[in-house]
Every structure is written in C-alpha cells, then in structure tokens.
N, C-alpha and C positions, 0 to 999 in steps of 0.2 A: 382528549375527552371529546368525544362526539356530541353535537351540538353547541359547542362554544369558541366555534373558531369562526363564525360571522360575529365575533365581537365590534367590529367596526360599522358595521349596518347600522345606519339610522334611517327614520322617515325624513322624506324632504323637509327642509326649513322654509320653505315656498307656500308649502300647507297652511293656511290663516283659519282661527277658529273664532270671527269677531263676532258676538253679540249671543253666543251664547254660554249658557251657566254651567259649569262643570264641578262637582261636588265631590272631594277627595277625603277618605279619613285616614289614617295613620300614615297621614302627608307631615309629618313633623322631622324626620328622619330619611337616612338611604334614597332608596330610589322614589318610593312615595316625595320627599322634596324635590327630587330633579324633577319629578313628573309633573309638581306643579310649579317650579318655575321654565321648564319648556313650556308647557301650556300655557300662560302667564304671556311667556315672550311671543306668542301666537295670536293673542289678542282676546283670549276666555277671561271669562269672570272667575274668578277660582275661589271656592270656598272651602276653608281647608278647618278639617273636624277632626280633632284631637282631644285626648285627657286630659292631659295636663296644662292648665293656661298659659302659666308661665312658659313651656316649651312651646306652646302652639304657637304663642302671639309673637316668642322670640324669631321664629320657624317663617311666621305669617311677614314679619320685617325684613327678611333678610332672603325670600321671595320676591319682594317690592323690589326690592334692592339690585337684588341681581337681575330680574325678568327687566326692571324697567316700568313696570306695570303698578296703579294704584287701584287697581279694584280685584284687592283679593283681599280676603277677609278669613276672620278666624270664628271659628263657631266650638264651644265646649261642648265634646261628646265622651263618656267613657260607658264601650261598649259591655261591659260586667254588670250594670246598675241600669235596671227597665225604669227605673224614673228618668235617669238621663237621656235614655234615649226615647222617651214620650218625651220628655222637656225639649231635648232638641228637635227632633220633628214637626211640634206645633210651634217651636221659634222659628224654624226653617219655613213651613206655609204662613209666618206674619209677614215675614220681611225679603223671600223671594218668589217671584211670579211663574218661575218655570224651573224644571233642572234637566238639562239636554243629557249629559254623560255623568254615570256613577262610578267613581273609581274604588274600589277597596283594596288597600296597599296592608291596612293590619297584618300582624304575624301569624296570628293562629283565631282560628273563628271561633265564636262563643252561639250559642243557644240565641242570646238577644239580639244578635245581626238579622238574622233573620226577619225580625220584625223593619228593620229597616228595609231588608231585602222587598218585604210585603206591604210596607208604608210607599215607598218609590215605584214598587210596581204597579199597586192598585190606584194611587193618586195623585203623582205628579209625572210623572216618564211618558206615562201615555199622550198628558199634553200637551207634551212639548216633543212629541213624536217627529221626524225620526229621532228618534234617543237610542242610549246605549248604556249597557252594565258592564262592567269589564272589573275581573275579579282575577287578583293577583295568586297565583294558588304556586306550585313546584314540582319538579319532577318528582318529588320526596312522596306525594299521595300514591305512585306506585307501590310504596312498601308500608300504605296505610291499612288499619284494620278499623271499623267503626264496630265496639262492642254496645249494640241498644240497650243490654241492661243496664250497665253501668254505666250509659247515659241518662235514661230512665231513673232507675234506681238514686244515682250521685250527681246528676246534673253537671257531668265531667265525659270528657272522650273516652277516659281509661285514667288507670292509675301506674301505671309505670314509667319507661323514663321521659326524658322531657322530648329525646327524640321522637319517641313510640307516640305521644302527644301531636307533636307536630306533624307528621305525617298523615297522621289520623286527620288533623285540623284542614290538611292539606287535599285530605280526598273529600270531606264534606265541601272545601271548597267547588271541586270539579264538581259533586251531584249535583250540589244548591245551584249552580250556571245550568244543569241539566234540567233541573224540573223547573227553574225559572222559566227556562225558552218554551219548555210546553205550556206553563202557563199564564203566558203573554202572545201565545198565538192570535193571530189577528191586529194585534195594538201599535203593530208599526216600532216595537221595541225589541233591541236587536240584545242581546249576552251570552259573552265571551269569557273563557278562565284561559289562564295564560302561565307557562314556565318563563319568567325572565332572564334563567341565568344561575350561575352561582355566584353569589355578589360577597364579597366577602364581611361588609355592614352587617349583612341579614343574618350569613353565618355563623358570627359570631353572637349574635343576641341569643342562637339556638340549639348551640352544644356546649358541653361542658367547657371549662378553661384550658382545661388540661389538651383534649384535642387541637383549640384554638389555638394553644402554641404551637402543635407539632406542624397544623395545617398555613399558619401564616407565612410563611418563607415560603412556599408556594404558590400562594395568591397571587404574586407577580405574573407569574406563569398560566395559571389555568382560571382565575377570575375575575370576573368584568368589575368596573366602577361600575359606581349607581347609574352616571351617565350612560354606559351600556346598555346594563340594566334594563334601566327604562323603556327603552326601544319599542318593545315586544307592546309595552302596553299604551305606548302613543299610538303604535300600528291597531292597536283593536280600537280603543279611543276615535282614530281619526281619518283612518285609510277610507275614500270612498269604496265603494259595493261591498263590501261585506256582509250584509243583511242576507245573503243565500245562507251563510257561512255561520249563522245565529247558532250557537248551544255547543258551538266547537271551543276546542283546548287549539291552542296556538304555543310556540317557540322558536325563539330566534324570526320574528313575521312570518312565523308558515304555520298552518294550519296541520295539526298532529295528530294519528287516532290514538285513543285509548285502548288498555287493557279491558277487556268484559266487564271487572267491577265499577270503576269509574263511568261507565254508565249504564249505570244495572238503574231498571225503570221502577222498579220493587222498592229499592233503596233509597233512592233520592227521592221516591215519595213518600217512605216511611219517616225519613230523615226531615224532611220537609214538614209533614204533620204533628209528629213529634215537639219539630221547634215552635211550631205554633199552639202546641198544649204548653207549653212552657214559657211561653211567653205571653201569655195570656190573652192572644188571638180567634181561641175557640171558647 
C-alpha cells in the first residue's frame, strides 16, 4: 500500500514545545491520545476536550502518567450540542490566556465544529500568533460526496452508509482547512489537514463489524499504531517553516496535492457559510 511504508518516521524528540497551550478534542482515544501525550512529554500545556468526562479525565490521567507531565487538563466538549460548545468556549477564554495549536483528532465533523473553527480563528489563534490548526481528516475524503440539500434540508452529510458518511465528513474536513487558510490571511495563523495513516483504532470505530473481522489479521501488516499515526500531525503541529505550506493536506510528513474537489473555492465556502447558518453565527 502506497503511503504506508514510512511507518517508522517520526518528528525528532529533540523538538521542545515549553510554554505554549495546545488544545486537542477527540484526544481521549487512538492517535488523538498519543498525540497528546507526545506533546505532553514535549513540555506543552495540553488541554484535552472530549464528551464524555468519565473517559476524558480517565484519558486526561493516564496522559499525566505516561507523558510525565502535570499540566494537562480535561475540558467537557460534545461537539453535537451548540450549548456545549458555547459553554466550552467561554470556560476556555475564563481560564486560559492564549491557545498556540488547535488539533481536531474527532472522527467525523458535525455542522458545530465549525463554530469552534470560527470561535479560535477570530479570537484566540490570532493572539497567540504564530499559531496553528491542524485537522485530522483521511485519504477516505477522495471518495467523498457533500450533498448541500441534505445537509440543509437534514442537518446531516447524507443518509446512507456509515462509510458514505465518513468520507463525506472527511472532505469537509479538507475544505474547512481550505477556506480557513483564506480566511486567516494576514493573522499570522497557519492550517493544515492531514492523512495519518490507516490506524487500525480509527478503523474499526468506522466500518461495519463484519469487515473488521475480515480486515484485522491484516493490520499487522499494512497498519500503523496510533504511535505512527500520530506522526503526520506532530509534523504540521510542530515542524518549524511551515507557514508557506498554510491550507495544504500533508501525509506520511510530506505535503500532498489534492484532487480538484477537495479544493474547489465554491465549496468550501458554501460549506463554510452554510455552517455558520447553522450554527448560529449569522
């Protein structure tokens, strides 16, 4: 399988990230936890936003634990519920002063990220410039379709399978990094979407059962641990100069073009405005 044989690549361990705030959500699980406890053992503040408390804060210990590190913290986010994430937002500007890097590890995006997307970009990212977004997305948004009526209409990707879902989820990933970068032009804020991998964690959360048996005797062979995983998104996280490199898809640490829809300019700013009718931004 082409692209997955730099599985041993990592960023150096030499990299130190001390004193600044880095903000992860669906950091409870897979590669989202390796990513913050590398980062963690790196010397960041790690603020890790998840659903569920009970996994978070389980998730948030046993980061401590392993990184070495006591300043990571758990913050209750479930990105489904626009109270949740206005609640988190204005506990996030009570109690932290800056947030250098935004990571999003979640599986599949919802309409309400967005507002996060646009809460970080318009008021904290900027002032803790240089900053960085870096958004977990898959080679899976290749064989995405975004249908707008029945996003409009049903406040859903689509209705059919979970894969047809996720794909989908996976190419509004890449836009939303695309019309981000345009609309942070000047602000000294860099974002990134990124394929990490076929991890076989993620995998299985995203197909049926039935494939997951056929596929796991395999995984030895063709998929990374989360520790692999991770790689791709320390490297947009953390790699000095990248800021030319702002609104690109990366894989395996290299920079990757896309197919014409993934960054169609029409798209990702309908997709964009859309989320912000929906989210109650306009």
């Amino acid at each position: 399988m082409k692209g997955e044989a730099s599985k041993s690549e990592k960023i150096t361990p030499t990299v130190k990230y001390g004193g600044g705030s880095i903000m992860s959500w669906g950091s409870n699980t897979g590669i989202g936890k390796r990513t913050a406890v590398d980062l963690a053992k790196r010397g960041a503040r790690v603020i890790m936003a998840c659903r569920s408390r009970e996994r978070g804060e389980a998730a948030m210990l046993d980061v401590k634990t392993e990184s070495g590190s006591s300043d990571v913290v758990f913050m209750p986010l479930d990105l489904a519920s626009l109270k949740s994430v206005r609640s988190f937002a204005e506990n996030f500007l009570k109690s932290e002063s800056r947030l250098d890097i935004l990571i999003n590890n979640a599986g599949q995006i919802s309409v309400q990220r967005s507002l996060l997307y646009c809460f970080s970009g318009k008021h904290i990212l900027p002032s803790s410039a240089p900053s960085r977004v870096v958004t977990v997305s898959s080679v899976a948004h290749n064989f995405g379709h975004i249908d707008f009526d029945c996003l409009n209409k049903h406040k859903t990707l689509g209705l059919g399978s979970t894969m047809n879902k996720y794909s989908a989820s996976k190419l509004c990933n890449v836009l939303f990094t695309h019309e981000l970068n345009k609309r942070l032009q000047g602000t000294n804020v860099s974002c990134f979407s990124l394929h990490p991998g076929a991890i076989s964690s993620e995998f299985d959360r995203n197909v049926n059962r039935t494939l997951v048996m056929l596929i796991t005797p395999l995984s030895l062979f063709f998929f990374k641990t989360p520790e692999q995983g991770c790689q791709t998104t320390l490297h947009c996280a953390l790699q000095p100069g990248l800021e030319p490199l702002s609104g690109r898809y990366f894989s395996n640490c290299t920079v990757r073009n896309l197919f014409a829809k993934a960054r169609d300019d029409a798209a990702a700013k309908k997709l964009w405005e859309l989320s912000e009718s929906m989210s109650g931004l306009q």
